[in-house]
TIFIMI-548293 format. One record per residue (C-alpha): y, x, z. Coordinates in steps of 0.2 Angstrom, whole numbers. Example, Ala and Ser with C-alpha at 12.3 -4.5 7.8 and 13.67 -1.06 7.14 Angstrom:
BEGIN
+-------+-------+-------+
!     Y !     X !     Z !
+-------+-------+-------+
!   -22 !    62 !    39 !
!    -5 !    68 !    36 !
+-------+-------+-------+
This chain:
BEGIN
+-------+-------+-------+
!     Y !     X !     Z !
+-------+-------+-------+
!  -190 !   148 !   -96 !
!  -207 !   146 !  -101 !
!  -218 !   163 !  -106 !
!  -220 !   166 !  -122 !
!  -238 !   168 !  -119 !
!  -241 !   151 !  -115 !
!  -239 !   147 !  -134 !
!  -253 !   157 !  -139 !
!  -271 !   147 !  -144 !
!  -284 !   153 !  -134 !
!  -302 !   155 !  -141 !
!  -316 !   150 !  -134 !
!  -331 !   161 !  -141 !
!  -345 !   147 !  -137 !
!  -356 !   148 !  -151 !
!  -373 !   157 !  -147 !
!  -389 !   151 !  -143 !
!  -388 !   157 !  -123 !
!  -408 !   159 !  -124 !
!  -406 !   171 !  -106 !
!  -401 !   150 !  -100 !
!  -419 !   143 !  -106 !
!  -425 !   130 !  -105 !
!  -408 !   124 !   -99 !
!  -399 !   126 !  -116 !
!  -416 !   121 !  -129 !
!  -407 !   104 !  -128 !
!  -388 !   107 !  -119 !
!  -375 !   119 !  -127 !
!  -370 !   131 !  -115 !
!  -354 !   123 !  -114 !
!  -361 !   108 !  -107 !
!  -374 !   112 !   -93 !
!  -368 !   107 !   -78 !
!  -362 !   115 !   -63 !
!  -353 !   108 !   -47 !
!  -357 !    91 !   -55 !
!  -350 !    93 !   -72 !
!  -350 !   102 !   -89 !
!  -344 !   118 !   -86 !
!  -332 !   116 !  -100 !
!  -321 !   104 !   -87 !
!  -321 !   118 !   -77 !
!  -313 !   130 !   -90 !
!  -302 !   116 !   -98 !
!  -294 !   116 !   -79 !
!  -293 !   133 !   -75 !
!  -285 !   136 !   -93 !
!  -272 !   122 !   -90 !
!  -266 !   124 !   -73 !
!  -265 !   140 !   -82 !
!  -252 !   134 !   -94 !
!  -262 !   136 !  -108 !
!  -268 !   119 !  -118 !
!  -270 !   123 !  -133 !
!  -290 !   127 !  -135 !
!  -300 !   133 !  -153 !
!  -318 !   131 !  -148 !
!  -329 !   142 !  -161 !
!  -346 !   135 !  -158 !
!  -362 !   133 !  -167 !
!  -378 !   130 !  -158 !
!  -377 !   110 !  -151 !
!  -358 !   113 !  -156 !
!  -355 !    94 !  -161 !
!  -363 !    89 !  -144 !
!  -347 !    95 !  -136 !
!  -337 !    88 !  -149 !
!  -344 !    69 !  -144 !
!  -338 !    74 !  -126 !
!  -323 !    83 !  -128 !
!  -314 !    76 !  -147 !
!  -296 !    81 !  -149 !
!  -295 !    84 !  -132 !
!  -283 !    73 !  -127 !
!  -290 !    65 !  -114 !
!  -289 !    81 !  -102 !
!  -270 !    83 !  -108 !
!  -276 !    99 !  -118 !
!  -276 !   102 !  -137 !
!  -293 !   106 !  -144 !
!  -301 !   112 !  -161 !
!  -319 !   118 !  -167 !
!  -322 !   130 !  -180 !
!  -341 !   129 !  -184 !
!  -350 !   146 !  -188 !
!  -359 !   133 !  -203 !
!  -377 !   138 !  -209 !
!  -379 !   155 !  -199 !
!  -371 !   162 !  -183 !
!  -359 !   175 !  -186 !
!  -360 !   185 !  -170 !
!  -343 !   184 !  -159 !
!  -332 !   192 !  -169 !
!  -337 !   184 !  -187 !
!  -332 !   167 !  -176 !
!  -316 !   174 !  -174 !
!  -314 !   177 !  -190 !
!  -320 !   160 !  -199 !
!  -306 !   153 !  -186 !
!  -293 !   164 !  -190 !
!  -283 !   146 !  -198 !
!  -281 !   139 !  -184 !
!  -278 !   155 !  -174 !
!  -261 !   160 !  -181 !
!  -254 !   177 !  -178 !
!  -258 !   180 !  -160 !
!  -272 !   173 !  -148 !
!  -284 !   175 !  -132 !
!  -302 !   178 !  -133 !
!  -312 !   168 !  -120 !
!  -330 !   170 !  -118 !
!  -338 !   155 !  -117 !
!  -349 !   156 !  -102 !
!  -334 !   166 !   -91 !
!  -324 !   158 !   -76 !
!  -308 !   168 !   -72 !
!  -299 !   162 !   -59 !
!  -284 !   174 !   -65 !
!  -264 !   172 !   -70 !
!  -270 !   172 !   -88 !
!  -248 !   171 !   -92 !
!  -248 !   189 !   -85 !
!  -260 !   194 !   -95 !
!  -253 !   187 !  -111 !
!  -238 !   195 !  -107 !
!  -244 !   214 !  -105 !
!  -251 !   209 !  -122 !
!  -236 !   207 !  -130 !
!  -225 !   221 !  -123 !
!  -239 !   232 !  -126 !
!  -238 !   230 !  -146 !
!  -255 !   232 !  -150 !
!  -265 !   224 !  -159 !
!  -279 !   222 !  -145 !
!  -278 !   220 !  -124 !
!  -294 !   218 !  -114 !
!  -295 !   215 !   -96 !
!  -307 !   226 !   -87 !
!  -313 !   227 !   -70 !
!  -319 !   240 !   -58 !
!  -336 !   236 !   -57 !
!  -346 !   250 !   -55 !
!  -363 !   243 !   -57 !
!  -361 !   227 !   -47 !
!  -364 !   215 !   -57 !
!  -367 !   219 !   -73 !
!  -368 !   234 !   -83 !
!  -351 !   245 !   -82 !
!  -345 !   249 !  -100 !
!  -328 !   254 !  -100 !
!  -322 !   270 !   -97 !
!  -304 !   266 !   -91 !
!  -292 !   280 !   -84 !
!  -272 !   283 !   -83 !
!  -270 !   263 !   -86 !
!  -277 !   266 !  -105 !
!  -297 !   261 !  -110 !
!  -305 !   279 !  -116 !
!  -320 !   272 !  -124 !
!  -328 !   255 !  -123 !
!  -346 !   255 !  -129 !
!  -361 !   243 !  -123 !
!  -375 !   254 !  -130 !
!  -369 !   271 !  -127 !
!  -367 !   276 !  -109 !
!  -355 !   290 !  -100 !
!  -357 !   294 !   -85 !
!  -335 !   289 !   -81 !
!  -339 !   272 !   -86 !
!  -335 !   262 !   -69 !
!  -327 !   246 !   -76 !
!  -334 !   232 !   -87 !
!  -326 !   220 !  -100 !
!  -319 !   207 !   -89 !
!  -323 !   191 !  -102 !
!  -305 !   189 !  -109 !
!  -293 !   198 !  -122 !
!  -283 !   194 !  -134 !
!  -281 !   200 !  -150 !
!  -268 !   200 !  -165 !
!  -275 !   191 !  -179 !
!  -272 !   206 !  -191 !
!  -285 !   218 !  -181 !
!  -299 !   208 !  -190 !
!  -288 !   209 !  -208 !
!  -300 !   224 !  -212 !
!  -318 !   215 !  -208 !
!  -329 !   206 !  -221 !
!  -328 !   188 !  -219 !
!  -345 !   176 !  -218 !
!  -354 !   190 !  -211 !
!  -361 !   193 !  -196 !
!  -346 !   205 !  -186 !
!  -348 !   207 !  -166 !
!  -334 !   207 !  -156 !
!  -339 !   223 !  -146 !
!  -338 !   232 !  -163 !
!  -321 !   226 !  -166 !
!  -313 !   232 !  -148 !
!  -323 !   248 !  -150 !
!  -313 !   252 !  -168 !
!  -297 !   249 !  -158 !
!  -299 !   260 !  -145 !
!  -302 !   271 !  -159 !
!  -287 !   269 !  -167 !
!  -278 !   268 !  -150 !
!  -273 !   249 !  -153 !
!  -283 !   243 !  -139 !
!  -270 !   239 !  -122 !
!  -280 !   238 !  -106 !
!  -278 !   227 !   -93 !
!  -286 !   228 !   -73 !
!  -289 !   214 !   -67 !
!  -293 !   216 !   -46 !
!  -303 !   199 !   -45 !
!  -320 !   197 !   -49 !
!  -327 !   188 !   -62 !
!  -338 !   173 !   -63 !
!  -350 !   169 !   -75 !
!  -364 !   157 !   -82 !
!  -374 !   168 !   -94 !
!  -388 !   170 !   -84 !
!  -396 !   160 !   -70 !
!  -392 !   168 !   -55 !
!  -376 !   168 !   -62 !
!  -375 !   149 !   -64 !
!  -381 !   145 !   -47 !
!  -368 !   158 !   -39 !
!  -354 !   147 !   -47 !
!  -363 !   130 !   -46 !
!  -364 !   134 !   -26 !
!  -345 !   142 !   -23 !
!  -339 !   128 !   -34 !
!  -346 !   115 !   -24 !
!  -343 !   123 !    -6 !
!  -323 !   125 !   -10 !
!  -324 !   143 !   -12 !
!  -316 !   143 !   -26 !
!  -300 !   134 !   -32 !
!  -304 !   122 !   -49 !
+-------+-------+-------+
């Protein structure tokens, strides 16, 4: 029987200006620089659908209708894709998820748009909806490696989440997906700028955010040494795709 997970939309937060990928992304969204040959959005749509998941909600803003040429309906990857533009201004990670809520439904994943999670994302999905909160976010036990650790996660529950404000029990990192019922955004203002980090952190707060360890590393394109660690693993095999 197929997991209930599997009919969840996933968005893809892919609507920044990614100015740590200059001069890369003055003229190529970050969706669409290429690594191991291709826009690194084939490597997301393939990861995703092997995966199970297919249907894809791309918020985008910066080049956004650049992937749109590429991409359409997404059909021809055997995937179902929409776009929710961010229109005149950006409105930060979670102010995308917002102005997408439509096409969202109730319940949905988060993706970052520049992460590579080689992960059983159905699993994932699931934990979420036992859990019967209105927030899950993956975390890794990172501890400085490589990135800025900024969870503090103990007993299987996320004790505070915060990017700005360090604590010395903070050994694991947001791993670059959650998922997220859409009434956990019901309370903030619409057409404004809302960041997603803000979001979770009012969560934990209220004790509606499930974690979630993840054991494999993540892999990501935000930054340039970032990009050519994929682009060469990718390339050599190292990594399934």
């Amino acid at each position: 029987m197929a997991s209930p997970a599997a009919n969840l939309p996933v968005a893809l937060l892919a609507g920044g200006l990614a100015t740590r990928l200059r001069p890369i992304t003055e003229k190529v969204p970050k969706l669409l620089i290429e690594v191991a040959g291709e826009p690194f959005f084939s490597h997301q749509i393939r990861l995703l659908k092997r995966a199970g998941l297919t249907r894809l909600v791309l918020c985008v803003g910066y080049l956004g209708e650049k992937v749109v040429e590429l991409y359409g309906d997404g059909s021809r990857w055997g995937v179902q894709i929409e776009y929710s533009f961010d229109g005149p201004k950006l409105l930060g990670t979670g102010g995308a998820l917002i102005q997408a809520l439509p096409k969202l439904g109730d319940a949905f994943y988060v993706l970052y748009g520049d992460s590579y999670l080689p992960i059983d994302y159905l699993a994932v999905g699931e934990a979420f909806l036992k859990s019967g909160r209105e927030g899950l976010m993956t975390v890794y036990e990172n501890r400085e490696l490589y990135d800025a650790s900024n969870v503090w996660y103990a007993d299987g529950e996320i004790k505070i989440y915060d990017k700005k404000r360090k604590v010395p029990e903070m050994h694991h990192i947001d791993y670059g997906l959650g998922l997220l019922q859409a009434r956990a955004l019901a309370q903030w203002p619409r057409n404004a700028v809302v960041d997603l980090a803000d979001v979770y952190g009012k969560l934990v707060a209220e004790r509606q955010l499930a974690g979630y360890e993840i054991r494999e590393r993540f892999y990501e394109i935000g930054s340039h040494a970032g990009l050519n660690e994929l682009d060469g693993l990718l390339r050599g095999g190292k990594l399934a795709n």
